[in-house]
Steps between C-alpha positions, in 0.01 A plus 500: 500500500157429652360112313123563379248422676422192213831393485520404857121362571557297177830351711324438778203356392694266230419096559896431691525839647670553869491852655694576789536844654807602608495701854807737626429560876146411516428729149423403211778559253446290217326188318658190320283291230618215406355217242580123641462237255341221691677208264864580619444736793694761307429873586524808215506847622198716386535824668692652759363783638662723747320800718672844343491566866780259565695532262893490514457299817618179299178301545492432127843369499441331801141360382712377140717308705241314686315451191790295346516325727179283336 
């Protein structure tokens, strides 16, 4: 499923948004968007978006489990 266009500039452009880009050898493969709310320093996932190019190459799973992590 590809996210509309909206759907992720409204993520990224929201007040406690936090983009990072997730690389697999130097290529982009993916994007992670992530709303922080400043009072307790909690993160909640917006999207995760993965490159159809790289899929089945677990970097979802693998970007999920570094996400928990916050």
């Amino acid at each position: 499923m590809i996210a509309p266009k909206e759907e992720v500039e409204k993520s990224l452009n929201g007040a406690n948004a936090v983009a990072y880009r997730i690389l697999l050898d130097d290529i982009w493969a993916g994007r992670i968007i992530l709303s922080m709310n400043k009072k307790n320093l909690h993160y909640s996932l917006d999207l995760l978006l993965i490159n159809a190019d790289t899929h089945g190459k677990g970097i979802g799973l693998a970007s999920w489990n570094i996400i928990s992590i916050f």
